[in-house]
PDB file of N, CA, C, O and CB in Angstrom:
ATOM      1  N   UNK A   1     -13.402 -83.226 139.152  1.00  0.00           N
ATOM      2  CA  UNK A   1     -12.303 -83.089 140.091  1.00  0.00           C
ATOM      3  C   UNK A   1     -12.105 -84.379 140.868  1.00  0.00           C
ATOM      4  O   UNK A   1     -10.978 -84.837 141.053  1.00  0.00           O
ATOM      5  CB  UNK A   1     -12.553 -81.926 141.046  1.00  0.00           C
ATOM      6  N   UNK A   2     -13.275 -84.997 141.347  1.00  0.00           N
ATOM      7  CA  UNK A   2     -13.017 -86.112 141.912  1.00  0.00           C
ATOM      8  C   UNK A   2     -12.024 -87.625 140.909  1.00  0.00           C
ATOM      9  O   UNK A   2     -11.169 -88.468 141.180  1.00  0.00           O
ATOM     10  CB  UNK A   2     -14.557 -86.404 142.357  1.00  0.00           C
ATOM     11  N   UNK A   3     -12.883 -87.179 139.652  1.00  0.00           N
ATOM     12  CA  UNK A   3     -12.056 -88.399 138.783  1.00  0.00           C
ATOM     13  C   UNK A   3     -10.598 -88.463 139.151  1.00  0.00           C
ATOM     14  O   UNK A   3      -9.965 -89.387 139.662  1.00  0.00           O
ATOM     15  CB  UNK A   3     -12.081 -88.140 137.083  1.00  0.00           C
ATOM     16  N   UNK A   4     -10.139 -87.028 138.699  1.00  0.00           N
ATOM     17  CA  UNK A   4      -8.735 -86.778 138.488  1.00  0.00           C
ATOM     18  C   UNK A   4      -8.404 -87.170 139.551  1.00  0.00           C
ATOM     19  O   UNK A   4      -7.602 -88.101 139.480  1.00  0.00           O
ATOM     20  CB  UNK A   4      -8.223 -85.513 138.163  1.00  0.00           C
ATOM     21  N   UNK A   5      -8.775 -86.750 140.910  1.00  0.00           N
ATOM     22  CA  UNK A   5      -8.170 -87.002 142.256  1.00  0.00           C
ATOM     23  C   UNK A   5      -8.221 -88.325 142.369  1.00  0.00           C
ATOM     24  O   UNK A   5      -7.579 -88.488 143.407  1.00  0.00           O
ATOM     25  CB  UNK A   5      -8.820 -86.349 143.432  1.00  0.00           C
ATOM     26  N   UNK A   6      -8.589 -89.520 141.965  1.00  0.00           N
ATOM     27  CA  UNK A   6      -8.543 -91.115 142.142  1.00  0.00           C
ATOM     28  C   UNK A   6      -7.823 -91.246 141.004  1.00  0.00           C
ATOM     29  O   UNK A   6      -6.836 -91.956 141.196  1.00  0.00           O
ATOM     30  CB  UNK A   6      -9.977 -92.055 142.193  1.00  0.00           C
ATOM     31  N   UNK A   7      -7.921 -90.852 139.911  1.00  0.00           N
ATOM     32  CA  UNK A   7      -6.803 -90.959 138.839  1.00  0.00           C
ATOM     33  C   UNK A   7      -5.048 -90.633 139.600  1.00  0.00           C
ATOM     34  O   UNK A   7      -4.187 -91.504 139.728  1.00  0.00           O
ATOM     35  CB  UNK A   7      -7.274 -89.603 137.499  1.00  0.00           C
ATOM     36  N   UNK A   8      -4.972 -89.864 139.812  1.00  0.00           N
ATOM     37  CA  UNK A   8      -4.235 -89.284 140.416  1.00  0.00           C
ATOM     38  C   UNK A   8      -3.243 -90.144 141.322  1.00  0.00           C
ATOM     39  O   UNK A   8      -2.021 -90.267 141.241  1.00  0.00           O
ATOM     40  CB  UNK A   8      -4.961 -88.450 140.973  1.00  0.00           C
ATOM     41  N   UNK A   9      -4.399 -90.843 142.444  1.00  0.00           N
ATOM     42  CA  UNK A   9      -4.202 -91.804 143.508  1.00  0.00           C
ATOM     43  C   UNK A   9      -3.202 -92.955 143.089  1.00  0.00           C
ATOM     44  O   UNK A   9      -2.156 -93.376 143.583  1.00  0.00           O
ATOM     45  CB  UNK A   9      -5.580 -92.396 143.912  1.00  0.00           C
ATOM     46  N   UNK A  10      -4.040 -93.335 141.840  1.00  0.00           N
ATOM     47  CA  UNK A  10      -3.558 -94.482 141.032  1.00  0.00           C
ATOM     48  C   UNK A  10      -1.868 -94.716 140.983  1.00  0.00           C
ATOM     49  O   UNK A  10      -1.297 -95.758 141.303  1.00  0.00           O
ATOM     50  CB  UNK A  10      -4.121 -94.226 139.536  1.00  0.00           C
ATOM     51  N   UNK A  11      -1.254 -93.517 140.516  1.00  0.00           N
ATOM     52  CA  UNK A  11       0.021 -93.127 140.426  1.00  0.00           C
ATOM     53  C   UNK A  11       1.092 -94.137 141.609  1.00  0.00           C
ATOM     54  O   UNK A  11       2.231 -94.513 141.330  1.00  0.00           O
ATOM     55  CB  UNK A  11      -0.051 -91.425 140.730  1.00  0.00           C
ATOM     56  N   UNK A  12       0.576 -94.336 142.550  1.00  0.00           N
ATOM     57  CA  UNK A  12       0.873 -95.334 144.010  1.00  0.00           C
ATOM     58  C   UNK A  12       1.175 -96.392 143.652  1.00  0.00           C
ATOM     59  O   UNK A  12       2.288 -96.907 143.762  1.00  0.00           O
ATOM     60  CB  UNK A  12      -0.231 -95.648 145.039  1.00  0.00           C
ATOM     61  N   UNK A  13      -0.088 -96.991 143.025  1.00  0.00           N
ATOM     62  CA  UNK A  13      -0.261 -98.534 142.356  1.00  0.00           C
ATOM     63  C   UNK A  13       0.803 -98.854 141.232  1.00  0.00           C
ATOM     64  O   UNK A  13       1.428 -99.897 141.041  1.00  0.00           O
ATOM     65  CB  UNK A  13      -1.821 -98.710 141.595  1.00  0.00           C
ATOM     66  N   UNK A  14       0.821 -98.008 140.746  1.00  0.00           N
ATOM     67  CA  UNK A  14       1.783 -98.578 139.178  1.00  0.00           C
ATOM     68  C   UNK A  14       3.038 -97.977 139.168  1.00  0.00           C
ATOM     69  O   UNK A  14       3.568 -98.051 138.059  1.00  0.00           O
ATOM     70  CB  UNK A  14       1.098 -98.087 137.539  1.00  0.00           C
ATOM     71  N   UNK A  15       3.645 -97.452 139.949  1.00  0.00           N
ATOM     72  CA  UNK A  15       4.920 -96.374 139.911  1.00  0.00           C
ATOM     73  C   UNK A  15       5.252 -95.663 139.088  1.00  0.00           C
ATOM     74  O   UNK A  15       6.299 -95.664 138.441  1.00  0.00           O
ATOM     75  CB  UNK A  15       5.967 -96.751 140.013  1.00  0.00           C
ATOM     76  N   UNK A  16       4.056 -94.736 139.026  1.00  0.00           N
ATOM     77  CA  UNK A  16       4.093 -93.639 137.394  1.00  0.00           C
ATOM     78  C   UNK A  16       4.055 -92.178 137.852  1.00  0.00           C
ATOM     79  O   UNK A  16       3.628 -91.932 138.980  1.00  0.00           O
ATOM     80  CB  UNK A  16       2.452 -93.832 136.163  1.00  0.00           C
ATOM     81  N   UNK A  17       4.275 -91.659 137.429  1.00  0.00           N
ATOM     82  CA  UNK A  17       4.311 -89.946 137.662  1.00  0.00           C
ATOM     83  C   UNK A  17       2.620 -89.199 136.839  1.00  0.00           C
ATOM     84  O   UNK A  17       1.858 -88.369 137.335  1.00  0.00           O
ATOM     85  CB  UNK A  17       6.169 -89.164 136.534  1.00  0.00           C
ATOM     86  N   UNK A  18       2.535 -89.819 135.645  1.00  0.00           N
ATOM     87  CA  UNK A  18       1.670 -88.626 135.099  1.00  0.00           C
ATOM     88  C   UNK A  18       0.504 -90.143 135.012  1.00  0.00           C
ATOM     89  O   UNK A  18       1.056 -91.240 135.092  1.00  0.00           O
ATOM     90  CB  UNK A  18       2.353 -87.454 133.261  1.00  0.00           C
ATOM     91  N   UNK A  19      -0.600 -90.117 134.898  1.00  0.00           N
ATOM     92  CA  UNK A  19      -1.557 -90.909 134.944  1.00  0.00           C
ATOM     93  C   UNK A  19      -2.509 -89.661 134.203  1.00  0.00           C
ATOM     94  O   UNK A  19      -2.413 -88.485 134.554  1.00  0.00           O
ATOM     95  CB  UNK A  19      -1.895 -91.596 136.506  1.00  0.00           C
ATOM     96  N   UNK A  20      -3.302 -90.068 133.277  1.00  0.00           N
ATOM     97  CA  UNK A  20      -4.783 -89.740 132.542  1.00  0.00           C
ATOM     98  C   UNK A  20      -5.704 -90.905 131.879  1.00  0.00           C
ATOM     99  O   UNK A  20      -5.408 -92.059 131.570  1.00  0.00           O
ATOM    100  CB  UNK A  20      -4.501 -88.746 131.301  1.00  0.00           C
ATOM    101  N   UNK A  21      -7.083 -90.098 131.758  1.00  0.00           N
ATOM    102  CA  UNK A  21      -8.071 -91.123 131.641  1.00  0.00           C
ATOM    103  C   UNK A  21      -8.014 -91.007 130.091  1.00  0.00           C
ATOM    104  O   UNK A  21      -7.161 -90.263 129.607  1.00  0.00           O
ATOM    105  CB  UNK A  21      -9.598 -90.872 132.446  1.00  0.00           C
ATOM    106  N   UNK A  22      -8.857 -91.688 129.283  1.00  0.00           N
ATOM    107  CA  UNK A  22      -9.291 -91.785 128.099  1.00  0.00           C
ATOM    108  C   UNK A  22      -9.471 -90.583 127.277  1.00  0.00           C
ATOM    109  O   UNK A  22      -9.153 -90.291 126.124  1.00  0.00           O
ATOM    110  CB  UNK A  22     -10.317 -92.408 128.184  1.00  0.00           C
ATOM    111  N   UNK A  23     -10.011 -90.045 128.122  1.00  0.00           N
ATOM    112  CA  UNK A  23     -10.501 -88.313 127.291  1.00  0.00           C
ATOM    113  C   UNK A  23      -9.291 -87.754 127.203  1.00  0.00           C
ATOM    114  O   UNK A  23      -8.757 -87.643 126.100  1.00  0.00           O
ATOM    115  CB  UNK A  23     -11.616 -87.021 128.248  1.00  0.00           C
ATOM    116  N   UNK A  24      -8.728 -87.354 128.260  1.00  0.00           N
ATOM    117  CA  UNK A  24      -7.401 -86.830 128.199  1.00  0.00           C
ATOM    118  C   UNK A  24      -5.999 -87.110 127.041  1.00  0.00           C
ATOM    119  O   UNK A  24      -5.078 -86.539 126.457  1.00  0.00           O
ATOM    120  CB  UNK A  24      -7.042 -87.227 129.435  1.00  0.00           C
ATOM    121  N   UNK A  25      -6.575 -88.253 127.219  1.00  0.00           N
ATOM    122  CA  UNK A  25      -5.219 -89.406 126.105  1.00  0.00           C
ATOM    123  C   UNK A  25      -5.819 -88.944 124.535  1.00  0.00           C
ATOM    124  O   UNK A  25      -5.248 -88.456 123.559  1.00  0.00           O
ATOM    125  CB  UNK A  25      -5.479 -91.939 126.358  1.00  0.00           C
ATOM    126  N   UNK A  26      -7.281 -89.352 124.797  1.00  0.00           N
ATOM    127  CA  UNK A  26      -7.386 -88.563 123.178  1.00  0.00           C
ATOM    128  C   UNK A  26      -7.270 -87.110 122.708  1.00  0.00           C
ATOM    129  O   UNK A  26      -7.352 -86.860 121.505  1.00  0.00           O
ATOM    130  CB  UNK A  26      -8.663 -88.762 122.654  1.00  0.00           C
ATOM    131  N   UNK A  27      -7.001 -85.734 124.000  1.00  0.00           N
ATOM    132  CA  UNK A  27      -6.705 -84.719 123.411  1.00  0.00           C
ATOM    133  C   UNK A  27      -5.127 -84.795 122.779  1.00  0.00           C
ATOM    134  O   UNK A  27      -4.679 -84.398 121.703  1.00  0.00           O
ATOM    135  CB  UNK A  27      -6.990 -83.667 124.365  1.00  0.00           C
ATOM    136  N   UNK A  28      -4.356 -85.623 124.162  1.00  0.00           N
ATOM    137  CA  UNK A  28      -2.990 -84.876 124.294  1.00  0.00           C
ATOM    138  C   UNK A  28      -2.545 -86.133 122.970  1.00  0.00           C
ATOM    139  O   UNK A  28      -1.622 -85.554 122.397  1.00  0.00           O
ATOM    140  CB  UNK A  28      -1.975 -84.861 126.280  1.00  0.00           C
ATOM    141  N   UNK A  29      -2.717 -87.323 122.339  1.00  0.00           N
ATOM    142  CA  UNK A  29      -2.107 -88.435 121.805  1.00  0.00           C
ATOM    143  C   UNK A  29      -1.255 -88.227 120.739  1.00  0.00           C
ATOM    144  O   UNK A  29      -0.259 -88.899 120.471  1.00  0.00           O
ATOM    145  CB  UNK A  29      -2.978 -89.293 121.453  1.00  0.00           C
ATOM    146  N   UNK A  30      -1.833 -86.934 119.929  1.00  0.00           N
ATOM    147  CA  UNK A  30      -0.777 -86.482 118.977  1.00  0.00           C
ATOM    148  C   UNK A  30       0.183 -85.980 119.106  1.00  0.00           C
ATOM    149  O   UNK A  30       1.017 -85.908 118.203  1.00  0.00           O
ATOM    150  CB  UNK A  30      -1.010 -85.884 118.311  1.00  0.00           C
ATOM    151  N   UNK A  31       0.327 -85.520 120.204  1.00  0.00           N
ATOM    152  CA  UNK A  31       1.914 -84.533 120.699  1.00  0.00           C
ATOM    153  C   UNK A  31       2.248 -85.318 122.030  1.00  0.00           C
ATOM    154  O   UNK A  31       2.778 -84.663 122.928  1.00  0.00           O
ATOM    155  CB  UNK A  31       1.642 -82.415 121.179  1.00  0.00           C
ATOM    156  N   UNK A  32       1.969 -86.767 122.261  1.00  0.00           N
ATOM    157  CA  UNK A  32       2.774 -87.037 123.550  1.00  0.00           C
ATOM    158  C   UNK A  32       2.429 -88.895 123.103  1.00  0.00           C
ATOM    159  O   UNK A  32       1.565 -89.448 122.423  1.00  0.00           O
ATOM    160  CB  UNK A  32       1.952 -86.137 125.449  1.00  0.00           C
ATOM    161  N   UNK A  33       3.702 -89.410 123.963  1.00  0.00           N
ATOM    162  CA  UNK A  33       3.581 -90.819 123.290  1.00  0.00           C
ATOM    163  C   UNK A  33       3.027 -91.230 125.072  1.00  0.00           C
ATOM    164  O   UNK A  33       3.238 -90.568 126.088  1.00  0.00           O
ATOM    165  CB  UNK A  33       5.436 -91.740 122.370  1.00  0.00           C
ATOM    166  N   UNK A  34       2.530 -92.103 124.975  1.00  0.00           N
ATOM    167  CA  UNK A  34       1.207 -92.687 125.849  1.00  0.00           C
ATOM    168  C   UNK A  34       1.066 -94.369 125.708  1.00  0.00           C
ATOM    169  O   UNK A  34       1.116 -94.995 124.650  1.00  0.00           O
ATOM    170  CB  UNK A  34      -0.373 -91.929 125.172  1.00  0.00           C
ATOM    171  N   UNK A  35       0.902 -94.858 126.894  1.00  0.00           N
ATOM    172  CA  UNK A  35       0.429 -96.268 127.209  1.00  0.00           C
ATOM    173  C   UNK A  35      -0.948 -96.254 127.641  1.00  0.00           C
ATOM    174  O   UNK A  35      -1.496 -95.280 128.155  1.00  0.00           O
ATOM    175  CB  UNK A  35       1.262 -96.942 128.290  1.00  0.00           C
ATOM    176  N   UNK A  36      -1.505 -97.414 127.405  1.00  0.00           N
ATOM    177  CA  UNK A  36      -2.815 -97.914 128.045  1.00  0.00           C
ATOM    178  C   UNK A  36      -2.278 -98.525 129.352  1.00  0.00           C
ATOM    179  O   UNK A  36      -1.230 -99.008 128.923  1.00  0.00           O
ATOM    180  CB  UNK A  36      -3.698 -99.065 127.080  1.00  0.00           C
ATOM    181  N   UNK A  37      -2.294 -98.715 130.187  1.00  0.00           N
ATOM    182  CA  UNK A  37      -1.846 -99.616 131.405  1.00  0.00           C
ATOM    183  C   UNK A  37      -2.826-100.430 131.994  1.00  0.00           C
ATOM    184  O   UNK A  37      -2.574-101.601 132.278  1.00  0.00           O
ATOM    185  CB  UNK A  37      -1.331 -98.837 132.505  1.00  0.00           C
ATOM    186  N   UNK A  38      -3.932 -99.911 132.207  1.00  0.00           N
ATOM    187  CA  UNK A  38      -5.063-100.592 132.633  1.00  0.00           C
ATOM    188  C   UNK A  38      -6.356-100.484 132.723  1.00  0.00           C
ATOM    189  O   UNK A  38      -6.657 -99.462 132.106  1.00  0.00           O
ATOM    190  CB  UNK A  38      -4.944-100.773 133.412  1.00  0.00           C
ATOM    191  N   UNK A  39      -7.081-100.868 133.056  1.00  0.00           N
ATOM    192  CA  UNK A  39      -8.899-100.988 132.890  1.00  0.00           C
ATOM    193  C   UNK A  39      -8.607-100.725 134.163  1.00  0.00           C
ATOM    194  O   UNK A  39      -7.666-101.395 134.589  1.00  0.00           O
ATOM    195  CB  UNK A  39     -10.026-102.519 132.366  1.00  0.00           C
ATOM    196  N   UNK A  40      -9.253 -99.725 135.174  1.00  0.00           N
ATOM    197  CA  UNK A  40      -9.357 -99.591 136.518  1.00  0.00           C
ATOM    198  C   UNK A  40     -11.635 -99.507 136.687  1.00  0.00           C
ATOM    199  O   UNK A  40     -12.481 -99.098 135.891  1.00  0.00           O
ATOM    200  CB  UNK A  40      -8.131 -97.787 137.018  1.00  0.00           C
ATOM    201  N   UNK A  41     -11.730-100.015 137.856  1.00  0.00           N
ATOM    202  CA  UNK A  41     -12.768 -99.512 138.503  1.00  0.00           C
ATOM    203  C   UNK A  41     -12.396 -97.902 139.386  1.00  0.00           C
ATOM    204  O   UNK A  41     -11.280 -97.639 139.835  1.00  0.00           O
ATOM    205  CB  UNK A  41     -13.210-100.771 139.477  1.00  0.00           C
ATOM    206  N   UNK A  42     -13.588 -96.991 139.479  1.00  0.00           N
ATOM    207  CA  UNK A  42     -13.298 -95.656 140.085  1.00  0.00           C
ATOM    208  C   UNK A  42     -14.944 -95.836 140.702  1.00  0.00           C
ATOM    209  O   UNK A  42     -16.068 -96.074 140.260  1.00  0.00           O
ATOM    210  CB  UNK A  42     -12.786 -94.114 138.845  1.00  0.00           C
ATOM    211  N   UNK A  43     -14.039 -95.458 142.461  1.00  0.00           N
ATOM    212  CA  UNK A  43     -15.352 -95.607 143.146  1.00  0.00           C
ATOM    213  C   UNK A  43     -15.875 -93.863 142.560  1.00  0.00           C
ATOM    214  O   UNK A  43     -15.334 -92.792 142.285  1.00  0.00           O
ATOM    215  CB  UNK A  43     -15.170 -95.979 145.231  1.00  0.00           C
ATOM    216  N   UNK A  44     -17.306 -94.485 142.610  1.00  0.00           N
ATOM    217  CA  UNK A  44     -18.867 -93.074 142.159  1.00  0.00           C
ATOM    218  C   UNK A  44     -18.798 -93.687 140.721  1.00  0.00           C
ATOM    219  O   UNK A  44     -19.819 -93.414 140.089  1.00  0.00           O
ATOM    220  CB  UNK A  44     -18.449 -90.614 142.178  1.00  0.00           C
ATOM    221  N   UNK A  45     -17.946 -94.393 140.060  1.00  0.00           N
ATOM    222  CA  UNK A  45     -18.350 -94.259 138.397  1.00  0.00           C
ATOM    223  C   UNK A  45     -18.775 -95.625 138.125  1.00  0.00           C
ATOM    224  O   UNK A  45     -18.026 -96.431 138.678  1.00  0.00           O
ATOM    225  CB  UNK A  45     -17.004 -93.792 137.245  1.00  0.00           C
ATOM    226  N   UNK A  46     -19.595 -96.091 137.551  1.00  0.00           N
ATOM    227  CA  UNK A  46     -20.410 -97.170 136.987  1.00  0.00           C
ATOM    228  C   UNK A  46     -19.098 -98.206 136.329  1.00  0.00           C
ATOM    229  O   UNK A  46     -18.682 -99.304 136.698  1.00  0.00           O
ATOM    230  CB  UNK A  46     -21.656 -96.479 135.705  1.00  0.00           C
ATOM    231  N   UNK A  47     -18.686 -97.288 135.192  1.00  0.00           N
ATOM    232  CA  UNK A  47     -17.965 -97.952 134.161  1.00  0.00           C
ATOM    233  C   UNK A  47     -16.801 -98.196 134.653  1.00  0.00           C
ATOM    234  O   UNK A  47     -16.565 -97.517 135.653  1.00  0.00           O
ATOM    235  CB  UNK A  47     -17.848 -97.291 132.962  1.00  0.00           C
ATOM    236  N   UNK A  48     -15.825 -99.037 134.279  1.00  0.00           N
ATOM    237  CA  UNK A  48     -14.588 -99.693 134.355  1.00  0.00           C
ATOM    238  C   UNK A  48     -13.840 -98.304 132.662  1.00  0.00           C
ATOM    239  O   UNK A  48     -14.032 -98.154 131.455  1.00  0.00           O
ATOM    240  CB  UNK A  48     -14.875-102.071 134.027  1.00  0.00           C
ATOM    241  N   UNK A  49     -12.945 -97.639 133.869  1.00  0.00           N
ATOM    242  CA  UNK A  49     -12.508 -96.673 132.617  1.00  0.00           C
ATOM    243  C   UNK A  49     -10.691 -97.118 132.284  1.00  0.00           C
ATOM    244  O   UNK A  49     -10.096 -97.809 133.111  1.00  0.00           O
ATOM    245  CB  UNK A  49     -12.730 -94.643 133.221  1.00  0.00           C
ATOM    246  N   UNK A  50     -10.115 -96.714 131.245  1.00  0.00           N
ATOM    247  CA  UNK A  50      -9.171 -96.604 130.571  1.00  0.00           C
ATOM    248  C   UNK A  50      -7.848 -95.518 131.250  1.00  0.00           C
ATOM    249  O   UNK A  50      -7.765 -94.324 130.962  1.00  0.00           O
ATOM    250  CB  UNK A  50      -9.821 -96.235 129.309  1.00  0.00           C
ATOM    251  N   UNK A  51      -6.782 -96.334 132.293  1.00  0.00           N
ATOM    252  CA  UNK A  51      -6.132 -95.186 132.385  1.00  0.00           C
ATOM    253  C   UNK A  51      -4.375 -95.704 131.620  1.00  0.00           C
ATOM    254  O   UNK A  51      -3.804 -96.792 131.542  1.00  0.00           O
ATOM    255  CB  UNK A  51      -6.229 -94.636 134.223  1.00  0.00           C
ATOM    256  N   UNK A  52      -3.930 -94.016 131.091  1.00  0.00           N
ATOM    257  CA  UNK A  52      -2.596 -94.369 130.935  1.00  0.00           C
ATOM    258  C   UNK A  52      -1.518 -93.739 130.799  1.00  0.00           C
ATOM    259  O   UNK A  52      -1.769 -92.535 130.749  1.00  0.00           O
ATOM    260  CB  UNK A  52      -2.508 -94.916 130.209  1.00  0.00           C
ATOM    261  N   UNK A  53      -0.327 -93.970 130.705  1.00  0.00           N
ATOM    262  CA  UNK A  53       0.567 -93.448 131.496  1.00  0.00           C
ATOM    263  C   UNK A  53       1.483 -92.399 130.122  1.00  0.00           C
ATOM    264  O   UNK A  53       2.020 -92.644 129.041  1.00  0.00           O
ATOM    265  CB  UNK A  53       1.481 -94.857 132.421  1.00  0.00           C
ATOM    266  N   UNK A  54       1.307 -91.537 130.726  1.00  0.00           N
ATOM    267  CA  UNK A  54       2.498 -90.542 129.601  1.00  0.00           C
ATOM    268  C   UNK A  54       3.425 -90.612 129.663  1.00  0.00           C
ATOM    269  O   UNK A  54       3.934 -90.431 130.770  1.00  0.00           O
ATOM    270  CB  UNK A  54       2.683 -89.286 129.515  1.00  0.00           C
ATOM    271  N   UNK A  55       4.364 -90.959 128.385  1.00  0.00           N
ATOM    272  CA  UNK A  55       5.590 -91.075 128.333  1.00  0.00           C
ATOM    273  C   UNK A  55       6.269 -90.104 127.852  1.00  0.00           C
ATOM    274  O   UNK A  55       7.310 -90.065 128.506  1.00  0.00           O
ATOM    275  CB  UNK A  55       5.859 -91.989 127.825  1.00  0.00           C
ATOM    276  N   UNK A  56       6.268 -89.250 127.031  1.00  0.00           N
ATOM    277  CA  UNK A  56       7.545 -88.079 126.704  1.00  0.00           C
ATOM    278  C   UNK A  56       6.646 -87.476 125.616  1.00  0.00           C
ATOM    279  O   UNK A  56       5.689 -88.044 125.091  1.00  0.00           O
ATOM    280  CB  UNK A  56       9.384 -88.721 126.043  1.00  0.00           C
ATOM    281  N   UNK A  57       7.064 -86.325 125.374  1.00  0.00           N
ATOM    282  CA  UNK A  57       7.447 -85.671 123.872  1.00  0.00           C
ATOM    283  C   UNK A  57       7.644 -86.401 122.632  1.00  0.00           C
ATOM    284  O   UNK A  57       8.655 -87.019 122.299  1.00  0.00           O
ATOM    285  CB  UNK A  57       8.669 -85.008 123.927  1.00  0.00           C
ATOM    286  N   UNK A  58       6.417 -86.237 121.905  1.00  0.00           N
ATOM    287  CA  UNK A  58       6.741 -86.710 120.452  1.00  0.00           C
ATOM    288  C   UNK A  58       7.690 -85.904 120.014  1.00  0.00           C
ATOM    289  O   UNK A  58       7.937 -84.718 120.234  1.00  0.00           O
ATOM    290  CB  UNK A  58       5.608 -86.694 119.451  1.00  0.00           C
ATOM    291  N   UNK A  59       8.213 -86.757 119.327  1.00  0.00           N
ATOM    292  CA  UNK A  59       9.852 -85.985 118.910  1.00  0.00           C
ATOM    293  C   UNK A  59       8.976 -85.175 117.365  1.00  0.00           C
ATOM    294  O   UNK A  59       9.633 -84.436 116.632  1.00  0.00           O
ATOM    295  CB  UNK A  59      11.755 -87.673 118.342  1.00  0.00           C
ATOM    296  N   UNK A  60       7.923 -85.381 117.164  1.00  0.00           N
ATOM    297  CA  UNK A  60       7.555 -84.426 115.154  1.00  0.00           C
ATOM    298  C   UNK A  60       5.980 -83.839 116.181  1.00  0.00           C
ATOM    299  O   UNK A  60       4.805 -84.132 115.961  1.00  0.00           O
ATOM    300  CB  UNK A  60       6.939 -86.266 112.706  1.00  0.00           C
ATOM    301  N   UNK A  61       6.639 -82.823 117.456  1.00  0.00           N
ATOM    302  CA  UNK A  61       5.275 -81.739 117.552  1.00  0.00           C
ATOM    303  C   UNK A  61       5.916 -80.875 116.189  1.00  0.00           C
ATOM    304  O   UNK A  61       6.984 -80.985 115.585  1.00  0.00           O
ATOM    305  CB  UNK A  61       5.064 -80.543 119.435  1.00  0.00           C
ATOM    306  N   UNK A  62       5.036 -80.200 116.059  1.00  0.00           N
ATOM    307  CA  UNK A  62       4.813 -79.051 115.014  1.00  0.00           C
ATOM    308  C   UNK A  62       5.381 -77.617 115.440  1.00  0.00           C
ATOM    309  O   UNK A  62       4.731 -77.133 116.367  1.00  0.00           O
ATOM    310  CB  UNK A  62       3.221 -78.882 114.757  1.00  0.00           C
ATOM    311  N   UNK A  63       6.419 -76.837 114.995  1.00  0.00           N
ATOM    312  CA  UNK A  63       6.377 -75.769 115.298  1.00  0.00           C
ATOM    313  C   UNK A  63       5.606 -74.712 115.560  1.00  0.00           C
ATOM    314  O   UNK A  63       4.830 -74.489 114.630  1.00  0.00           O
ATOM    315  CB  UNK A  63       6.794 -75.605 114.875  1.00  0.00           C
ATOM    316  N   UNK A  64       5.503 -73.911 116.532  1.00  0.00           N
ATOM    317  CA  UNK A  64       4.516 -73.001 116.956  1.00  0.00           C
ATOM    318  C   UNK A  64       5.310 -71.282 117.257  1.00  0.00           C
ATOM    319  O   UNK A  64       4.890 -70.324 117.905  1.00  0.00           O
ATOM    320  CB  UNK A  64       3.790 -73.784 118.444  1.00  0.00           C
ATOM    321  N   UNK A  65       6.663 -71.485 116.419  1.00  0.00           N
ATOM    322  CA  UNK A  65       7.553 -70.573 116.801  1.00  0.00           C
ATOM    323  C   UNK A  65       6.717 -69.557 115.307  1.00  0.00           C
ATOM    324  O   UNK A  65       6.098 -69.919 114.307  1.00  0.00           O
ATOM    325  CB  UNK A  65       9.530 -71.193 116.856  1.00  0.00           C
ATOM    326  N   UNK A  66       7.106 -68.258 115.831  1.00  0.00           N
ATOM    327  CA  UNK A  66       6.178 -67.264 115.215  1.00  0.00           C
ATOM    328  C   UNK A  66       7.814 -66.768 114.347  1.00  0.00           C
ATOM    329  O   UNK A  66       8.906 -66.463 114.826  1.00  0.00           O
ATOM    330  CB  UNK A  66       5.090 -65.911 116.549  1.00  0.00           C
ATOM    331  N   UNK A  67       7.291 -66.883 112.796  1.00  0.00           N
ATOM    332  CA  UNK A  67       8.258 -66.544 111.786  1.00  0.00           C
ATOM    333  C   UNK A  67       8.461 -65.151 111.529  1.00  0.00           C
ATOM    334  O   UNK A  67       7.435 -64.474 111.461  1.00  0.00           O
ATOM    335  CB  UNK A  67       7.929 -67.131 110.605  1.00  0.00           C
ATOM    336  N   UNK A  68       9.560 -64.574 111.372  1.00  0.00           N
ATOM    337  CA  UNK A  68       9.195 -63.414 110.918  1.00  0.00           C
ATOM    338  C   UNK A  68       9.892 -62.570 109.562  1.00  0.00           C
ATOM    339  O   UNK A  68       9.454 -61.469 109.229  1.00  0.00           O
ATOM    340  CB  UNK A  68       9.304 -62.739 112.044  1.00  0.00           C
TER     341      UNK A  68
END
């Protein structure tokens, strides 16, 4: 919770609406088009992590409409 909430923060710095870390980018990457924007430091975390910015709807998600 804390990540997200400094992730979150970030949104200030770069004039973006949706901000996620690395993990996140690799669930959502197939159904949403996505930037890297930057290497940030996050105070409590050691590592220098990966955040980036969501851009829209892949236009080829997959139907999930139930056929009948």
């Amino acid at each position: 919770v804390n990540l997200a909430s400094r992730v979150e923060l970030l949104n200030k710095n770069y004039s973006t609406d949706i901000l996620m870390t690395e993990s996140t980018y690799n669930i959502v990457k197939d159904f949403y088009d996505s930037i890297n924007i930057d290497h940030v430091p996050i105070k409590g975390k050691k590592e220098i992590i990966d955040v980036y910015q969501l851009l829209n709807v892949k236009d080829s998600l997959p139907s999930f409409r139930h056929h009948e």
